[in-house]
C-alpha positions as a Markdown table, in Angstrom:
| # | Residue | x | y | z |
|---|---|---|---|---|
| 1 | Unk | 110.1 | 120.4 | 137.5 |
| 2 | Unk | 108.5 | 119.6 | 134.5 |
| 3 | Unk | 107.7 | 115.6 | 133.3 |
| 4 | Unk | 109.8 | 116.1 | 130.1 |
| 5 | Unk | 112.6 | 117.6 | 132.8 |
| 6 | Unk | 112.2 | 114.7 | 135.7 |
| 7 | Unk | 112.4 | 112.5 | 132.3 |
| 8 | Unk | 115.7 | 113.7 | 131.2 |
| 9 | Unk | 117.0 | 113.8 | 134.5 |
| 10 | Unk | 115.7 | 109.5 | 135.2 |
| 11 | Unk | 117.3 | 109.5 | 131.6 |
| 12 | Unk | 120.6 | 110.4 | 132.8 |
| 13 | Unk | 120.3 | 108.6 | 136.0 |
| 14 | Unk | 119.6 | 105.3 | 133.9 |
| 15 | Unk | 123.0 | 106.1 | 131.7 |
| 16 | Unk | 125.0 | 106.0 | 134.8 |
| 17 | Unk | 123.2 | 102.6 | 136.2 |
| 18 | Unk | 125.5 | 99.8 | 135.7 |
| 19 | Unk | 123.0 | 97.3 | 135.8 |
| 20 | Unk | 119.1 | 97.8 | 136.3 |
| 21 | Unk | 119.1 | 94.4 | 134.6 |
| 22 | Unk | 116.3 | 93.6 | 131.8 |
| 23 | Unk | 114.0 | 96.7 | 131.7 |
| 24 | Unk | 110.8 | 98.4 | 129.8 |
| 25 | Unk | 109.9 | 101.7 | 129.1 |
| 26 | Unk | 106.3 | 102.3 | 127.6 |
| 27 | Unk | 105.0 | 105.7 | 126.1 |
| 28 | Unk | 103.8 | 107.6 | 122.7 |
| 29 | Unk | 106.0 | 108.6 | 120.4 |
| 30 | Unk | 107.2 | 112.7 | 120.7 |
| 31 | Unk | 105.6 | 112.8 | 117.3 |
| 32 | Unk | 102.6 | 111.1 | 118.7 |
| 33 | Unk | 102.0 | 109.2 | 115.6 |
| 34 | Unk | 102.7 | 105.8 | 117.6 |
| 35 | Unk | 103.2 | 103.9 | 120.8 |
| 36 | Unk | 107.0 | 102.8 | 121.4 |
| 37 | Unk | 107.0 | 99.6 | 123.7 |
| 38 | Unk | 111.3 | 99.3 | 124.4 |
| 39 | Unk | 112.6 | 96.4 | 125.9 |
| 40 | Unk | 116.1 | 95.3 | 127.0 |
| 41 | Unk | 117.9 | 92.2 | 128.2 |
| 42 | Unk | 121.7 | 92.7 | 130.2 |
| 43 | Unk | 123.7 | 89.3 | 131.4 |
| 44 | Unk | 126.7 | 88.9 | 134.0 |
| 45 | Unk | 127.0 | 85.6 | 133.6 |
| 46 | Unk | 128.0 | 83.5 | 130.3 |
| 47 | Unk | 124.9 | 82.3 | 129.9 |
| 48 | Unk | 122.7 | 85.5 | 129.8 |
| 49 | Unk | 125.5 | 86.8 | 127.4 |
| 50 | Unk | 124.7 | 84.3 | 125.0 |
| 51 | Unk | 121.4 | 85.5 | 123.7 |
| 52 | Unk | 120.0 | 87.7 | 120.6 |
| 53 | Unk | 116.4 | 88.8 | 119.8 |
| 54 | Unk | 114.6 | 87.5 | 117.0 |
| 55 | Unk | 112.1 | 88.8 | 115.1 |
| 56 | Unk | 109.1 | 87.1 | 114.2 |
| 57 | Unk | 106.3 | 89.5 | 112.5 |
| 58 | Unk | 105.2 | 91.6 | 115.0 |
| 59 | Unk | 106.0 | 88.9 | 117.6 |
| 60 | Unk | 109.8 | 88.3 | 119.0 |
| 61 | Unk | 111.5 | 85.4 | 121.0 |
| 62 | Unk | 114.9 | 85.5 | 122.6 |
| 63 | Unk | 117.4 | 82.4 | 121.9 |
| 64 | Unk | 120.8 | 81.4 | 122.0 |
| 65 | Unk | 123.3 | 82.8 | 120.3 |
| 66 | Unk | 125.9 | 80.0 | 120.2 |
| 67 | Unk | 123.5 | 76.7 | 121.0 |
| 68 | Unk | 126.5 | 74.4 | 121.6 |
| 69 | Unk | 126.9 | 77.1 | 125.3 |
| 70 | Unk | 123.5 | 77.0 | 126.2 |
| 71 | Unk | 123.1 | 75.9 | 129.7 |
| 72 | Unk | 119.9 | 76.0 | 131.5 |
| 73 | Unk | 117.0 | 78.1 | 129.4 |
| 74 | Unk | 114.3 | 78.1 | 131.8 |
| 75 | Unk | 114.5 | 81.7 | 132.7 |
| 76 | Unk | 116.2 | 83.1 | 129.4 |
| 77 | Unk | 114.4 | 81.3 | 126.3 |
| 78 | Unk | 110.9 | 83.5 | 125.9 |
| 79 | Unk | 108.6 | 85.4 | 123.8 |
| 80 | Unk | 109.3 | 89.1 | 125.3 |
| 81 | Unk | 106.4 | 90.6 | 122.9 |
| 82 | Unk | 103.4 | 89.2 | 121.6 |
| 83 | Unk | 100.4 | 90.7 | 120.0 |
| 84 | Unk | 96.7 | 89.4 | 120.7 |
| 85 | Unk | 94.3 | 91.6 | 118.3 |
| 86 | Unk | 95.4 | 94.7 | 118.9 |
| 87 | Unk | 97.1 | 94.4 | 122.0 |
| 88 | Unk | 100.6 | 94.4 | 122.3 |
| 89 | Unk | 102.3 | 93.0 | 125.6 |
| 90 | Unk | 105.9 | 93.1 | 126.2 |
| 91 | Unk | 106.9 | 91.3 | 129.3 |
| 92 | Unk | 110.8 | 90.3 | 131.0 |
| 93 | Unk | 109.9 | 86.0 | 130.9 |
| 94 | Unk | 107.4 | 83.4 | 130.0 |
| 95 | Unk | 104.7 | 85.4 | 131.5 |
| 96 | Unk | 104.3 | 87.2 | 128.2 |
| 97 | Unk | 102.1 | 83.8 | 127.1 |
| 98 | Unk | 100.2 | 83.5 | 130.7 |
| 99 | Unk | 99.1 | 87.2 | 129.3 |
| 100 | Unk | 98.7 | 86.4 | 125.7 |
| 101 | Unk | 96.4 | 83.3 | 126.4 |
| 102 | Unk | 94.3 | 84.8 | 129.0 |
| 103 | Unk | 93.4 | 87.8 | 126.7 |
| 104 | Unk | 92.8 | 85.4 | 123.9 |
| 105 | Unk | 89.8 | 83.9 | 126.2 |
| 106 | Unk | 88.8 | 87.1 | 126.9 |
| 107 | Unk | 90.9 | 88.2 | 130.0 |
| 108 | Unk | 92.2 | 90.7 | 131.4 |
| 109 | Unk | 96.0 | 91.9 | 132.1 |
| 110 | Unk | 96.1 | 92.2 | 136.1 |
| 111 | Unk | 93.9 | 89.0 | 136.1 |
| 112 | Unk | 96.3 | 87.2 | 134.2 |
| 113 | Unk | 99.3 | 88.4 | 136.8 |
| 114 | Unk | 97.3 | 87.1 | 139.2 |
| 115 | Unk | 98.4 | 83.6 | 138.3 |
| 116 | Unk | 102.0 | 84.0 | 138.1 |
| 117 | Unk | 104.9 | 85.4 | 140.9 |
| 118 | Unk | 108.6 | 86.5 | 140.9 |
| 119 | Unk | 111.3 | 84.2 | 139.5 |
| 120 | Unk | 112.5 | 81.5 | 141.5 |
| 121 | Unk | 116.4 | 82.7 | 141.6 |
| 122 | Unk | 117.2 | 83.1 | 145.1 |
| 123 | Unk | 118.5 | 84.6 | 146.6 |
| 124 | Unk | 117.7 | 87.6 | 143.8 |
| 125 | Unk | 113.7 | 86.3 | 143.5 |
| 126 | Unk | 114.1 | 88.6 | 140.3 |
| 127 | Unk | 111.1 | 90.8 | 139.5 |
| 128 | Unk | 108.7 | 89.8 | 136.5 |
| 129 | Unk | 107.7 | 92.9 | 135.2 |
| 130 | Unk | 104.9 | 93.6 | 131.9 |
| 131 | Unk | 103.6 | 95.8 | 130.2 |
| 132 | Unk | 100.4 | 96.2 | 127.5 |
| 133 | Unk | 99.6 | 98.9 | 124.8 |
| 134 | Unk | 95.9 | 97.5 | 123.7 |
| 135 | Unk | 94.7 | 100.7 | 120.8 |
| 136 | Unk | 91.0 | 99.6 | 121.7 |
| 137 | Unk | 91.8 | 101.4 | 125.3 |
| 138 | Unk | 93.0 | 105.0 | 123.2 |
| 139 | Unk | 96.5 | 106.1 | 124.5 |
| 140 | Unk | 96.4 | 104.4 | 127.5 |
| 141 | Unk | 98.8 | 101.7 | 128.8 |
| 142 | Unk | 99.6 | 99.5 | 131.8 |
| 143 | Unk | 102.6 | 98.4 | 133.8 |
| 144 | Unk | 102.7 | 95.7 | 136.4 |
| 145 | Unk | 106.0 | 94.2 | 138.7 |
| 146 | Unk | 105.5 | 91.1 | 140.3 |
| 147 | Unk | 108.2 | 91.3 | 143.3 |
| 148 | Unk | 109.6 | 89.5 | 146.4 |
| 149 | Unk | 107.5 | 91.0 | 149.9 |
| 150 | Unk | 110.3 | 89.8 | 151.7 |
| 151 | Unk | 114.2 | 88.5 | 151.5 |
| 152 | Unk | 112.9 | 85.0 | 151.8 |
| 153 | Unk | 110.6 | 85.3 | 148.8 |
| 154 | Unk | 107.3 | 84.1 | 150.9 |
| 155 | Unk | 105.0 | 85.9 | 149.4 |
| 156 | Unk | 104.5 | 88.2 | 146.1 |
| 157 | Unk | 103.8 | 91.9 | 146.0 |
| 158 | Unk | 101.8 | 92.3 | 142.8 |
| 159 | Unk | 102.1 | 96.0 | 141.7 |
| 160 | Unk | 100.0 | 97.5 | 138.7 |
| 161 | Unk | 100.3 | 101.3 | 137.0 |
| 162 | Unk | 97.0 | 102.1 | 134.3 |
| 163 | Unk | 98.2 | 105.3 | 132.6 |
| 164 | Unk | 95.3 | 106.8 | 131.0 |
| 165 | Unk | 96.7 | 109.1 | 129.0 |
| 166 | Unk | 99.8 | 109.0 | 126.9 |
| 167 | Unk | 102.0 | 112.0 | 127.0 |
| 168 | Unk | 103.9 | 113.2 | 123.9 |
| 169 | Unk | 107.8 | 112.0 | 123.9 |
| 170 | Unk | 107.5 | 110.4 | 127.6 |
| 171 | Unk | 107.1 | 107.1 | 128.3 |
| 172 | Unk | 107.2 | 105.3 | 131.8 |
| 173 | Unk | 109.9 | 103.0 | 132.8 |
| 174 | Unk | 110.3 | 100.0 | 135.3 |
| 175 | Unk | 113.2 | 97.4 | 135.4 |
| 176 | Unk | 114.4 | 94.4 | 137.2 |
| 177 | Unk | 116.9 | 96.1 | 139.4 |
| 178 | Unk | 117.5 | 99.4 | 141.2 |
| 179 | Unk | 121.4 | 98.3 | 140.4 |
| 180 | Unk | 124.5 | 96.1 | 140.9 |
| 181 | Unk | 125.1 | 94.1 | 144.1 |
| 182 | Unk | 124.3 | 90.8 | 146.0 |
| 183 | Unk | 121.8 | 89.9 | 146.1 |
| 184 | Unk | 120.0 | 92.1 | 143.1 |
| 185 | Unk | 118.1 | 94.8 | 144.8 |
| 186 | Unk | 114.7 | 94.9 | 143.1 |
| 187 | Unk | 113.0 | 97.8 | 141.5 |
| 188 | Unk | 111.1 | 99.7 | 144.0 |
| 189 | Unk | 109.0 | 102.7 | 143.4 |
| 190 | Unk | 106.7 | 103.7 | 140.7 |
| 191 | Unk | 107.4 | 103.9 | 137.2 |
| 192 | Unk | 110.1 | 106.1 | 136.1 |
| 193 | Unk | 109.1 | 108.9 | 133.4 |
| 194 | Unk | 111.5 | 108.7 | 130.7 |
| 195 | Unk | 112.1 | 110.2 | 127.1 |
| 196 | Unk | 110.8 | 108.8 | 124.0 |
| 197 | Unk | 111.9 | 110.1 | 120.2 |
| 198 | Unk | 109.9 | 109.9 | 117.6 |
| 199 | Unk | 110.8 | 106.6 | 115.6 |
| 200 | Unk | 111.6 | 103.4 | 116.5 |
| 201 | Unk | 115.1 | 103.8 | 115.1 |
| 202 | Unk | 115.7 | 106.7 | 117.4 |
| 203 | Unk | 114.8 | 105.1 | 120.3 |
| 204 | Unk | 117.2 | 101.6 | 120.0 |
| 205 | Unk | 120.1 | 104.1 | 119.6 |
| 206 | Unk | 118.8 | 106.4 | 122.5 |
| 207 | Unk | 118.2 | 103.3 | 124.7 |
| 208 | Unk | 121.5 | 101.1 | 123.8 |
| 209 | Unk | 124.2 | 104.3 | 124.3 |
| 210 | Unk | 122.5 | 104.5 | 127.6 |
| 211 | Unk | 123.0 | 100.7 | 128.7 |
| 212 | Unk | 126.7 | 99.9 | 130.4 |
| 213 | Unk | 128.0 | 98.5 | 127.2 |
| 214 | Unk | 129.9 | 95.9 | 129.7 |
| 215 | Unk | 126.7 | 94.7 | 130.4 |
| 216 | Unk | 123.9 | 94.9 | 127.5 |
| 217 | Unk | 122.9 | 92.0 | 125.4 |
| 218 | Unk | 120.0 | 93.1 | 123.4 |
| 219 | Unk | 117.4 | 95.7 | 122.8 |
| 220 | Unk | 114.3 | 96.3 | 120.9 |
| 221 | Unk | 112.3 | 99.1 | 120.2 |
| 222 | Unk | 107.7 | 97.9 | 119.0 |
| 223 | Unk | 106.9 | 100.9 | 117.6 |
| 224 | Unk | 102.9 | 100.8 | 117.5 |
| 225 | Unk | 101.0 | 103.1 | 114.9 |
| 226 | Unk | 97.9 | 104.7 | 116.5 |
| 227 | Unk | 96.4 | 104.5 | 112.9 |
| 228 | Unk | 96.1 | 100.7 | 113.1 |
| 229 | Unk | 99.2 | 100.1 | 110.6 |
| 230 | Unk | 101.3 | 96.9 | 111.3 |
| 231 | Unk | 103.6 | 97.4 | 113.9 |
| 232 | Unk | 107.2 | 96.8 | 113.5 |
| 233 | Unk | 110.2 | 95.8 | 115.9 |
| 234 | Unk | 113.8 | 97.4 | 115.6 |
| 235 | Unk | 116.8 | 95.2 | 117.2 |
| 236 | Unk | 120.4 | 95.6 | 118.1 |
| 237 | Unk | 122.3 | 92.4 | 119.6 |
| 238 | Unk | 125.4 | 92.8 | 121.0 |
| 239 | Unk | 126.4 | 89.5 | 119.7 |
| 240 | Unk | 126.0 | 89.1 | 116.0 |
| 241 | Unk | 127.5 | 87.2 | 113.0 |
């Protein structure tokens, strides 16, 4: 089986996942005139629900749709993509800024990791999970989950992918959860191959149809020009006025 076939087929296997939770998928465009970072954010409860992405530049935040129902924002209120020169990390929580700040003082991505664990939501101990596209490092691109080595959450498994060499229309996924239940089962495995279009636009419709619909709060496609161009960042929120 070909990559672009074990794509489609994780592809279609996402589509019929009712809830792998908030997940990434990182890869060059199939016209491999850019890097596509996507991320997306799902919610069972009220208070995930109640969230849209915002875009800031080449920078986005998540926050509350309706700020009168906002409950507790400790694990929900973020900056899921930042840019530091001409790195661009996308991450699933606050870690985004551990990563931001350490490359700023000339860090590195994994060292950065180093510093920070799963969440603390027993009895899921949800999986931070990260990615970086840095265009000083050519095509290449890294993936890390941060996860639970046991039920009890006593220690952290801290697991990191380098892919060296981006591959036309085929990115790499990872996401919080393998899929529904209780507790959450994490994300185990490597990174999934998974398709990537050509634009940025193509992608967020690719990626939303695919999310339970039930389930999906936002999405948001980076799409990353290899020429050095300004990036940009295509939404859809589920809840909008």
């Amino acid at each position: 089986m070909s990559v672009e076939e074990l794509a489609k087929k994780n592809f279609e296997a996402l589509s019929r996942n009712s809830y792998p939770g908030r997940g990434i998928v990182v890869g060059l465009s199939s016209d491999g005139n850019a890097m596509l970072q996507v991320y997306w954010i799902m919610g069972r409860s009220s208070n995930s629900r109640n969230r849209v992405f915002s875009v800031h530049g080449e920078e986005m935040r998540t926050k509350a749709f309706d700020e009168s129902k906002l409950e507790d924002p400790s694990l929900i209120i973020y900056w899921p993509m930042r840019v530091v020169g001409r790195a661009h990390v996308v991450t699933n929580g606050d870690q985004t800024d551990t990563i931001a700040d350490a490359m700023r003082e000339g860090g590195e991505f994994d060292q950065a990791l180093a510093k920070r664990e799963f969440e603390p939501d027993a009895p899921n101990f949800t999986p931070r999970i990260s990615a970086v596209v840095d265009l000083d490092d050519a095509n290449a691109y890294r993936l890390s989950i941060l996860k639970a080595a046991d039920p009890e959450g006593n220690s952290c498994n801290r697991q990191f992918f380098h892919y060296e060499q981006a591959r036309r229309g085929v990115g790499h996924f990872i996401s919080t959860y393998q899929g529904d239940g209780n507790p959450l089962p994490s994300f185990a495995g490597e990174p999934l191959p998974m398709p990537l279009p050509a634009t940025a636009e193509d992608a967020a419709e690719l990626y939303w149809n695919a999310l339970d619909a039930g389930n999906r709060v936002s999405l948001a496609v980076k799409s990353i020009p290899l020429d050095g161009g300004p990036s940009r960042i295509v939404v859809v929120n589920a809840n909008s006025k």
